[in-house]
C-alpha positions as CSV (number, residue, x, y, z in Angstrom):
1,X,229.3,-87.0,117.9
2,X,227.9,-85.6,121.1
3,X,224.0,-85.4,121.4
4,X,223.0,-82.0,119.6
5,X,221.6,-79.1,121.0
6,X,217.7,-78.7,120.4
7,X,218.7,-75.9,117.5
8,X,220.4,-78.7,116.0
9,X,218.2,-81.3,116.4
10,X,215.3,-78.8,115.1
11,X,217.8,-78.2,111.8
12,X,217.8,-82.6,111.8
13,X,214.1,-82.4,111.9
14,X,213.7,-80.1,108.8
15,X,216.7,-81.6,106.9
16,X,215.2,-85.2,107.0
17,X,211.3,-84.2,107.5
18,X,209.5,-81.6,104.8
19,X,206.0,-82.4,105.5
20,X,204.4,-79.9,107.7
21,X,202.2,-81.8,110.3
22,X,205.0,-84.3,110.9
23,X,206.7,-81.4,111.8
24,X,204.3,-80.2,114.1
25,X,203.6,-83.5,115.8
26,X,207.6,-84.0,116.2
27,X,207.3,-81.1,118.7
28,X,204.1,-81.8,120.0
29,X,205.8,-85.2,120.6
30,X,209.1,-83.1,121.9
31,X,207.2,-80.6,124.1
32,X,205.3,-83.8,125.8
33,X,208.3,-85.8,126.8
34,X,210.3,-82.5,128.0
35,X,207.5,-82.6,130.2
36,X,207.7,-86.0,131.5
37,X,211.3,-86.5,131.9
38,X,211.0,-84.3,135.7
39,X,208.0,-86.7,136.7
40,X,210.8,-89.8,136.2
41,X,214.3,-88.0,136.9
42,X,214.7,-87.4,133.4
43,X,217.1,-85.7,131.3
44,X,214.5,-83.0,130.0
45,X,216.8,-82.3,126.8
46,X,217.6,-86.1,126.2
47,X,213.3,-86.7,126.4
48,X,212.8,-83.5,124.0
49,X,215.5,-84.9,121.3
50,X,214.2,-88.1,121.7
51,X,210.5,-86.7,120.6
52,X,211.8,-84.7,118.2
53,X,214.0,-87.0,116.4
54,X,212.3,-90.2,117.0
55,X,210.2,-90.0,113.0
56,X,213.3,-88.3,111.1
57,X,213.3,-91.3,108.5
58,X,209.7,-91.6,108.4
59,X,209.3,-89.6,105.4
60,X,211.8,-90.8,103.6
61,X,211.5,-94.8,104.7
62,X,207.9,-95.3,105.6
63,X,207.6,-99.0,105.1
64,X,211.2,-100.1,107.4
65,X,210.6,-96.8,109.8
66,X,212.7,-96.3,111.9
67,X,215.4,-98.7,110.8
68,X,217.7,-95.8,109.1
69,X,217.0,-93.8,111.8
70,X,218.2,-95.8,114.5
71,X,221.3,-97.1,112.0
72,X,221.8,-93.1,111.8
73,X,221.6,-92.5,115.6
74,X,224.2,-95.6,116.1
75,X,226.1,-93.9,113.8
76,X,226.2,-90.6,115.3
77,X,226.8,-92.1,119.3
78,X,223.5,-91.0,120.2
79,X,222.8,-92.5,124.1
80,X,221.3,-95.9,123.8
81,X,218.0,-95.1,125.9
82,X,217.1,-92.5,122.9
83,X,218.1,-95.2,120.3
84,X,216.2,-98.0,122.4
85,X,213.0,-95.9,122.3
86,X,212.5,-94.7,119.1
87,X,212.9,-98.1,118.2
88,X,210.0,-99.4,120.8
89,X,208.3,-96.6,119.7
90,X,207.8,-98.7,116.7
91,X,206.5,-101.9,118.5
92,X,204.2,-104.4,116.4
93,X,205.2,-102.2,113.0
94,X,207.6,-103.2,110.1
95,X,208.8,-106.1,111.9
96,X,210.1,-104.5,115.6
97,X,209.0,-106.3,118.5
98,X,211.0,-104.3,121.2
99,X,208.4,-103.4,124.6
100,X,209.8,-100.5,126.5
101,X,212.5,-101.5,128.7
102,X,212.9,-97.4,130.0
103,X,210.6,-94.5,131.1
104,X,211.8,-92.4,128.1
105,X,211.2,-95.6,126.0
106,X,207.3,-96.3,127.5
107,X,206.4,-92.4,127.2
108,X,207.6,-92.1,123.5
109,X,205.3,-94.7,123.3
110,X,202.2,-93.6,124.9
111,X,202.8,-90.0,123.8
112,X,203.5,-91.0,119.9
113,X,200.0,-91.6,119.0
114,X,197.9,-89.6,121.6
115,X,199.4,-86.3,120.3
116,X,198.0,-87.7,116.8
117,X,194.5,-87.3,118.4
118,X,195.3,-84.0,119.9
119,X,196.2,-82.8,116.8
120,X,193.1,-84.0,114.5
121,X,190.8,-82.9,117.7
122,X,192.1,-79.4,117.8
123,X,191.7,-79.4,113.7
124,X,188.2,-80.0,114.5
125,X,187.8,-77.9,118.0
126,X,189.6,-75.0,117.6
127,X,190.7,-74.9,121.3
128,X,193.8,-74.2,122.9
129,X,195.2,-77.2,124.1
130,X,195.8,-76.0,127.7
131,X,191.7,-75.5,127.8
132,X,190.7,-79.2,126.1
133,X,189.3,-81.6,128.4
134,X,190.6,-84.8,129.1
135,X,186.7,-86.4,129.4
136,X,186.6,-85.1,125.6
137,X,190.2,-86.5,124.5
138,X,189.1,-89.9,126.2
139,X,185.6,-90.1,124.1
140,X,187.5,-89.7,121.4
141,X,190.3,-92.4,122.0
142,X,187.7,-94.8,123.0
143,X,186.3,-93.4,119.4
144,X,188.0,-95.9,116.8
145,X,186.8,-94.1,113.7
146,X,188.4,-90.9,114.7
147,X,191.7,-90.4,113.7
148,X,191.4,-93.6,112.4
149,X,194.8,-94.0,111.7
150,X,196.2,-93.5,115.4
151,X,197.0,-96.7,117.0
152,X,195.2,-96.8,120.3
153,X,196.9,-100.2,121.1
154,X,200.6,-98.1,121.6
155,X,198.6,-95.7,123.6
156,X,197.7,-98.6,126.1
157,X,200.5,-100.3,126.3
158,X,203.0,-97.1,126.5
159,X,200.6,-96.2,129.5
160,X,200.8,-99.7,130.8
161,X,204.5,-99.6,130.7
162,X,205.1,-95.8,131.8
163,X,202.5,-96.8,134.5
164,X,200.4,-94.0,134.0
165,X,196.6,-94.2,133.6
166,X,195.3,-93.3,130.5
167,X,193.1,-90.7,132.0
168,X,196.6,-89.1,133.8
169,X,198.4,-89.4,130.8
170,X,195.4,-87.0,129.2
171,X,195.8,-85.0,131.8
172,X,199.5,-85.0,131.5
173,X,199.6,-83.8,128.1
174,X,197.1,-81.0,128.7
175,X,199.2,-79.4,130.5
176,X,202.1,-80.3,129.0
177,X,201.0,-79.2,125.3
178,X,199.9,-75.9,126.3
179,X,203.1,-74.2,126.2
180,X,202.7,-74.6,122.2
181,X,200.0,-71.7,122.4
């Protein structure tokens, strides 16, 4: 099976995902790597599927996330960079130990978790995000109880491996995320 169009990947998403916010952070995710993939000669369709797709099992298989997934992708001949980074995407949880060997791979990885803190900043800053600051977004990552359940530790080591600053990477998805007004 070829690699769907984003239609449907977005009829994927809602087949396998019912939950609202993971919704909304698989395209805040999506929108962020369609605007990575120029900065690293990217296939800007092959980064948004990749965002979009990369928690479809989630849901469903929290505790071996994204094993079905990527047993689903392999099924359906998705490209291997997409398969490899949804499963680094998962680096240090339920058992996978794959870094980033790609760009798409490492910015799945930085971008994952730092939308999460987006999102719960927005909930409580009702700001567009093309208007947040990045000074305020980085208080807040270096903030361990808020969002408590984002995993600064992927954040870092996405950067690390995208070799983007985290401060750049802010920045980066500022402008990135403001399309979603």
């Amino acid at each position: 099976m070829p690699l769907p169009t984003k239609d449907e990947a977005r009829q994927l998403l809602e087949q396998h995902v019912s939950d609202e916010y993971q919704r909304y952070q698989a395209r805040m995710v999506a929108t962020a790597m369609e605007g990575y993939a120029p900065l690293f000669q990217g296939d800007p369709v092959l980064w948004y599927l990749t965002g979009l797709l990369h928690d479809i099992d989630f849901e469903q298989f929290p505790a071996t996330h994204p094993r079905e997934s990527l047993g689903w992708f392999k099924a359906w001949d998705y490209p291997e960079d997409l398969i490899h980074a949804v499963e680094s995407h998962a680096y240090g949880y339920n058992g996978f130990t794959t870094l980033p060997r790609t760009k798409l791979a490492a910015a799945l990885l930085a971008t994952d978790e730092l939308c999460g803190i987006f999102y719960a900043y927005r909930k409580l800053n009702p700001v567009r995000y093309g208007e947040m600051k990045a000074s305020s977004i980085r208080k807040k990552v270096k903030e361990p109880s808020f969002a408590a359940k984002v995993d600064r530790t992927t954040i870092y080591t996405g950067c690390e491996h995208l070799g983007v600053s985290v401060d750049d990477h802010i920045a980066n998805l500022i402008r990135f995320l403001a399309v979603l007004e």
